[in-house]
Backbone bond lengths (Angstrom), bond angles and torsions (degrees), N, CA, C in turn:
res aa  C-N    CA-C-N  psi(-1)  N-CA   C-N-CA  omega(-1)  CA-C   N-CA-C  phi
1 X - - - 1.447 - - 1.535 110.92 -
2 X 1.520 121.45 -60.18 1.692 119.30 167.99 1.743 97.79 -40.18
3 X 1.247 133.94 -87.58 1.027 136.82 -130.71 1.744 87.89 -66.21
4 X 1.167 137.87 -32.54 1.928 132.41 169.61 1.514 106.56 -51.16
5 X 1.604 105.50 -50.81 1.867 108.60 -178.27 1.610 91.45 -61.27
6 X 1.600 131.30 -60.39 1.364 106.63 -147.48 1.742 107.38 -59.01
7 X 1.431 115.90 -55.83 1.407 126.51 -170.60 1.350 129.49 -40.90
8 X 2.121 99.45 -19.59 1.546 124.45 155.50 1.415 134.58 -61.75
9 X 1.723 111.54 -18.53 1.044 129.50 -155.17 1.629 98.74 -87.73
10 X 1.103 131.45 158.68 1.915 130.15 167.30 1.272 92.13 -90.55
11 X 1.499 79.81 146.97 1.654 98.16 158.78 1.338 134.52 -76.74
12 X 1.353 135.23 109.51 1.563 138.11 -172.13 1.505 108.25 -86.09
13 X 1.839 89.27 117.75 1.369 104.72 174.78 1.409 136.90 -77.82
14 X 1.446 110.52 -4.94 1.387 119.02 -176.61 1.477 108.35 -83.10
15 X 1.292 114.09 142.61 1.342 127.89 178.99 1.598 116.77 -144.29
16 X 1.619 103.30 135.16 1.289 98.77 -174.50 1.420 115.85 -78.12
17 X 1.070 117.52 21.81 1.667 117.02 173.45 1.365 117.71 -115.84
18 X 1.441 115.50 -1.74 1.486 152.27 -179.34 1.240 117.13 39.28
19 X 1.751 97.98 158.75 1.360 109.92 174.10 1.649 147.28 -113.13
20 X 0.910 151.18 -172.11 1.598 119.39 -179.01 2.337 92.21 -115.74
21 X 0.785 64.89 143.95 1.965 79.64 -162.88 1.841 88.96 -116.95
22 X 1.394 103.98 136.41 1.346 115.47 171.24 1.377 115.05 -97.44
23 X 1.188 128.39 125.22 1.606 144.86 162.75 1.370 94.17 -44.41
24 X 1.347 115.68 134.63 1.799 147.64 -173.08 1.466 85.62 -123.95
25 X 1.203 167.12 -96.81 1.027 157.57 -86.11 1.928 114.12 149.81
26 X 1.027 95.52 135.33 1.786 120.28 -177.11 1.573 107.87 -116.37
27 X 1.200 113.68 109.86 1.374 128.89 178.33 0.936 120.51 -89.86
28 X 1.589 159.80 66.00 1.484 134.14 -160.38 1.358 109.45 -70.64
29 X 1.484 140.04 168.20 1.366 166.21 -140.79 1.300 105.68 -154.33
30 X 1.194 113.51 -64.80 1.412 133.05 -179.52 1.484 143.46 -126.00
31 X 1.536 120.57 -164.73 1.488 102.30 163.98 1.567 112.71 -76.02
32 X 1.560 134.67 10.90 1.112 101.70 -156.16 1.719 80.59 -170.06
33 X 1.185 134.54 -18.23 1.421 144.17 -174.38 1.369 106.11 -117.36
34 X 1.503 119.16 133.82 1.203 135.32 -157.26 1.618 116.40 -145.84
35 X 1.652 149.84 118.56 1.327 123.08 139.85 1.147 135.03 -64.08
36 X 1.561 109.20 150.47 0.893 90.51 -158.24 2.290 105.69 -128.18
37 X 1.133 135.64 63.21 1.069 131.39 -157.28 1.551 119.04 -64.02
38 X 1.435 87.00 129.02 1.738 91.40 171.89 1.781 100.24 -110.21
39 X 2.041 89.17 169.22 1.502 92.42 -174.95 1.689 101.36 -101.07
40 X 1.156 115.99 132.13 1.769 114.22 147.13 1.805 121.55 -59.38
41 X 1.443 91.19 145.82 1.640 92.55 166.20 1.216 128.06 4.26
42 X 1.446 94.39 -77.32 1.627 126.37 -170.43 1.063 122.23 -124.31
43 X 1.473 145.70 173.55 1.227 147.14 154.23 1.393 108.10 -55.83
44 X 1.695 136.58 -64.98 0.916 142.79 150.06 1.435 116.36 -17.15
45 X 1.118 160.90 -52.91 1.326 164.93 131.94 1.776 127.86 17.14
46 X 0.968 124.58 86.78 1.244 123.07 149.41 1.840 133.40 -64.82
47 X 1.815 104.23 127.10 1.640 91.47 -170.66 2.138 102.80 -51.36
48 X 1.060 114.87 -28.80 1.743 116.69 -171.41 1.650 110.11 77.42
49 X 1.166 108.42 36.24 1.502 121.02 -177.94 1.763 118.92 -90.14
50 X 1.388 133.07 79.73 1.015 102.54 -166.87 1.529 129.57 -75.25
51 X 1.606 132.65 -177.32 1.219 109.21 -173.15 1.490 122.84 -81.79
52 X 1.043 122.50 -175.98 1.549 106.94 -165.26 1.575 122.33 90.18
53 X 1.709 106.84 -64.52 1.297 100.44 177.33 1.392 113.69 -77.25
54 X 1.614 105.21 -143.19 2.007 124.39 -147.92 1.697 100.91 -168.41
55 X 1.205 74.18 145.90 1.581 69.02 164.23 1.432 99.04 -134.34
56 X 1.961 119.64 -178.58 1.130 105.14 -166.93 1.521 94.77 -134.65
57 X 1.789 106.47 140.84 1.025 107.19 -169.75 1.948 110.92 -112.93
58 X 1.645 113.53 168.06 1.372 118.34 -159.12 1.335 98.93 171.74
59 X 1.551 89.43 130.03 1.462 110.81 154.88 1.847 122.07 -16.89
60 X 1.650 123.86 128.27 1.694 99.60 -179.30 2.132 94.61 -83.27
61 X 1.237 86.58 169.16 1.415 97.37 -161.40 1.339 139.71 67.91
62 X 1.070 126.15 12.73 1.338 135.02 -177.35 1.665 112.84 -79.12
63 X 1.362 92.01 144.98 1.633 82.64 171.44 1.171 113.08 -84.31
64 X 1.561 118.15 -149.77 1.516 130.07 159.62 1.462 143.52 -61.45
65 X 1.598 91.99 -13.16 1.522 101.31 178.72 2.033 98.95 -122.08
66 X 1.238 105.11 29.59 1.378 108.03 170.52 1.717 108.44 -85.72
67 X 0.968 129.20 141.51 1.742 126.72 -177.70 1.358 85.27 -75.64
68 X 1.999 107.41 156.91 1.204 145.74 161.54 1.442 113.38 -146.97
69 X 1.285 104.08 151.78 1.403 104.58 178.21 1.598 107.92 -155.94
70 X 1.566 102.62 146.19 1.717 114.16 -174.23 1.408 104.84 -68.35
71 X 1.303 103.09 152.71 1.684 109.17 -177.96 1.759 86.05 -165.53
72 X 1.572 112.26 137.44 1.260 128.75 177.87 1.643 99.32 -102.15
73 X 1.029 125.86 107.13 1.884 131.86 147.57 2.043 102.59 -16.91
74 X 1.313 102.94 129.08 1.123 115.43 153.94 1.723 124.20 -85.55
75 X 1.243 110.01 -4.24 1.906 110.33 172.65 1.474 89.17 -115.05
76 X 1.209 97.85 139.88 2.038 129.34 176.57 1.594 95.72 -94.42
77 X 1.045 138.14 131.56 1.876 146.60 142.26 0.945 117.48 -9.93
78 X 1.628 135.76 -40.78 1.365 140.01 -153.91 1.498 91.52 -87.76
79 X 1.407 125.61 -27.07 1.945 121.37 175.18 1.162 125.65 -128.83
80 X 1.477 113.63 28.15 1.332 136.28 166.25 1.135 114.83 -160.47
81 X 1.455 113.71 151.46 1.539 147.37 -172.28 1.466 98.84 -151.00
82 X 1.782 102.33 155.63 1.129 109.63 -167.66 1.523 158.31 71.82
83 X 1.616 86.92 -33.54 1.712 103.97 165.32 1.407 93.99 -137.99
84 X 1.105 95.82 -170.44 1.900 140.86 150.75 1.341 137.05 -174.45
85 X 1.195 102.09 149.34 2.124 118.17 -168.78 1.261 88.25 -91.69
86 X 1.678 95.20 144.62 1.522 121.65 163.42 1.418 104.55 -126.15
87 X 1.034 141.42 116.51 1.492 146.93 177.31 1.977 106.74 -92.88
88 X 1.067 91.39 127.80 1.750 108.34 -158.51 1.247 136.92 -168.88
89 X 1.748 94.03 102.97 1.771 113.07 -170.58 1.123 107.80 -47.97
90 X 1.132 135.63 145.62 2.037 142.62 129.09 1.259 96.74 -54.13
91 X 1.014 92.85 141.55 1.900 123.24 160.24 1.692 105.33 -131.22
92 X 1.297 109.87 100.71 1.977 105.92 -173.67 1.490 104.35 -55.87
93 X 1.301 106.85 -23.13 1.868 103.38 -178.09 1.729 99.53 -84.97
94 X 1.016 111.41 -33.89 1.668 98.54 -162.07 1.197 122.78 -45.12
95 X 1.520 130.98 -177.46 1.699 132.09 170.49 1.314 102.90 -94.72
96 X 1.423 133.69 13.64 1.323 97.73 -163.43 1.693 90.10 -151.07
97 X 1.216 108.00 -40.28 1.699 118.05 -160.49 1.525 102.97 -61.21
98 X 1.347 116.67 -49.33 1.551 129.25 -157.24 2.023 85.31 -73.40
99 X 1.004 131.06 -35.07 1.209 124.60 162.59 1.551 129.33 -48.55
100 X 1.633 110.15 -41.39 1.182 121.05 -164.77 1.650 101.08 -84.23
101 X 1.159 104.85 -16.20 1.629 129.53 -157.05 1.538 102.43 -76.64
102 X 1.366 110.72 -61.83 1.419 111.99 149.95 1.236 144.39 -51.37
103 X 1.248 115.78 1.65 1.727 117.75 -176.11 1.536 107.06 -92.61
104 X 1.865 101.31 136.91 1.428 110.26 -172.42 1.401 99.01 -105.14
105 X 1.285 128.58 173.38 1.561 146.16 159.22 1.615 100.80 -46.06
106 X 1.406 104.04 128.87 1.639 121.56 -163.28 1.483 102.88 69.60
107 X 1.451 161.22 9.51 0.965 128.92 129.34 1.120 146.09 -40.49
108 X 1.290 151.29 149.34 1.796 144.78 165.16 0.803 113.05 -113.40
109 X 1.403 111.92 136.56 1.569 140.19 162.89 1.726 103.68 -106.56
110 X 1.663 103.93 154.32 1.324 113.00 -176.55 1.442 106.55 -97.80
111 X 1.416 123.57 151.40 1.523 103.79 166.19 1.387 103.19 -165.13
112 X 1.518 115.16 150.08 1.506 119.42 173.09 1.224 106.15 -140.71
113 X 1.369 110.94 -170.75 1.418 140.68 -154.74 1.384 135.67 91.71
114 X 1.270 137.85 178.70 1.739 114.24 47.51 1.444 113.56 -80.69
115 X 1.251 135.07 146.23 1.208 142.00 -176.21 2.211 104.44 -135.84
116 X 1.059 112.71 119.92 1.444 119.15 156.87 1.565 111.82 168.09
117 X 0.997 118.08 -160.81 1.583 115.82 -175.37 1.830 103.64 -132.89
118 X 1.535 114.81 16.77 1.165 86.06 162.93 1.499 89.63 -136.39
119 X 1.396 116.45 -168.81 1.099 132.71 -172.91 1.638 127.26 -167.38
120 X 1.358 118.21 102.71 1.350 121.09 -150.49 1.728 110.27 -80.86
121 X 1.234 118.12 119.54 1.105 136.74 -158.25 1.472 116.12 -99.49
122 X 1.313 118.58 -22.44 1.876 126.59 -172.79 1.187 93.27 -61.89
């Protein structure tokens, strides 16, 4: 019976040693706010993000002194597979946004976690 529940379960793609995730589509909202969807693995695929935390996003290849920055997914696991939205201002000054700002469909971004200190439990 466990081993029927586990084989039911999706597979969670997030990893804290991270991965580079391809941009599906760029939505703009605004002059300056954008979604932004990446693809998982698989269709089958959950990001494995729980709520509360973040994950952190960056350029792929970067070293250690490349900027990253936390950003929480606007889709939860329980109603998506396969992707997830990141909703995400430009800042023309920032280190990181005016980067993200430019990314087309088939670009990659790197990303890991879950990373935070709380974790929503209700």
């Amino acid at each position: 019976m466990f081993w029927r529940w586990l084989a039911g379960r999706p597979s969670k793609a997030l990893s804290s040693y991270g991965n580079a995730y391809k941009l599906i589509r760029k939505q703009p909202l605004n002059r300056n706010t954008s979604v932004y969807r990446f693809a998982l693995p698989t269709e089958a695929h959950v990001l494995g993000l729980p709520v509360g935390q973040h994950l952190m996003l960056g350029p792929v290849g970067g070293g250690k002194d490349t900027p990253s920055r936390p950003y929480t997914p606007i889709t939860i696991d329980r109603t998506t597979k396969g992707s997830f939205d990141l909703l995400i201002k430009t800042y023309p000054t920032g280190r990181l946004t005016p980067w993200i700002d430019q990314l087309k469909p088939g670009d990659e971004a790197f990303m890991s976690g879950p990373f935070g200190g709380f974790t929503y439990e209700g």
